[in-house]
C-alpha positions in Angstrom: 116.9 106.0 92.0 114.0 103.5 93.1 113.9 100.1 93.6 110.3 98.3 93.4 108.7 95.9 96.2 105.5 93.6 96.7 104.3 92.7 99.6 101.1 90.0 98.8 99.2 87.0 100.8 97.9 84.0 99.8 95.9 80.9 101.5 97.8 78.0 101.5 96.8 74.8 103.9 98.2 76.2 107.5 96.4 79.3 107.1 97.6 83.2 105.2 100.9 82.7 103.6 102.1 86.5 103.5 105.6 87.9 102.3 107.5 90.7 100.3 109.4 90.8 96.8 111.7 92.8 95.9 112.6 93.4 92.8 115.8 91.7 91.2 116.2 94.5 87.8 116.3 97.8 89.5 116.7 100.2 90.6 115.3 102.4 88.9 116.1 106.2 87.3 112.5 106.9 87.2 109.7 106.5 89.4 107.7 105.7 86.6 109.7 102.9 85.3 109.6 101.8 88.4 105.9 101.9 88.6 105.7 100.2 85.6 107.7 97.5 87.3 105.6 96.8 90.1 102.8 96.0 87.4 104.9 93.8 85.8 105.7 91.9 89.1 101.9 92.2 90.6 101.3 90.2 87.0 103.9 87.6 87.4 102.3 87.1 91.1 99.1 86.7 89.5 100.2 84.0 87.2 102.3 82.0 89.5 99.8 82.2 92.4 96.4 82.9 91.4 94.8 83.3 94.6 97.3 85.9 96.1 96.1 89.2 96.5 98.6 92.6 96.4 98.8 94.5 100.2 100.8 97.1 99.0 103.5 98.2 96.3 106.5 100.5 96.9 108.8 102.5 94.5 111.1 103.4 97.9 113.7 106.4 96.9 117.1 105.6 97.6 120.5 107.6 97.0 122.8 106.8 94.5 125.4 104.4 95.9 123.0 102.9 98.7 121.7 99.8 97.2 
């Protein structure tokens, strides 16, 4: 199983505004699914804050069980 994450920065008035996401509809079975996630999310970032920018995405294994 995977669950997806985001973390992203923006500018805001007291300087770079930086934090992560985590996803609220996995985990995931697949990593792909999970991939496919973290597009989704990186979009709805986009939309919301149009001057953020994407550090990194994960698709972090976990165990069954250890949410």
């Amino acid at each position: 199983m995977f669950i997806a994450s985001v973390f992203f920065c923006w500018v805001a008035f007291g300087g770079h505004q930086c934090l992560v996401a985590h996803d609220t509809e996995g985990p995931y079975l697949k990593k792909e699914d999970c991939e496919t996630r973290l597009k989704e999310i990186e979009f709805i970032i986009h939309s919301k804050i149009p001057m953020s920018t994407v550090k990194a995405k994960l698709c972090e294994q976990i165990e069954e069980g250890h949410i």
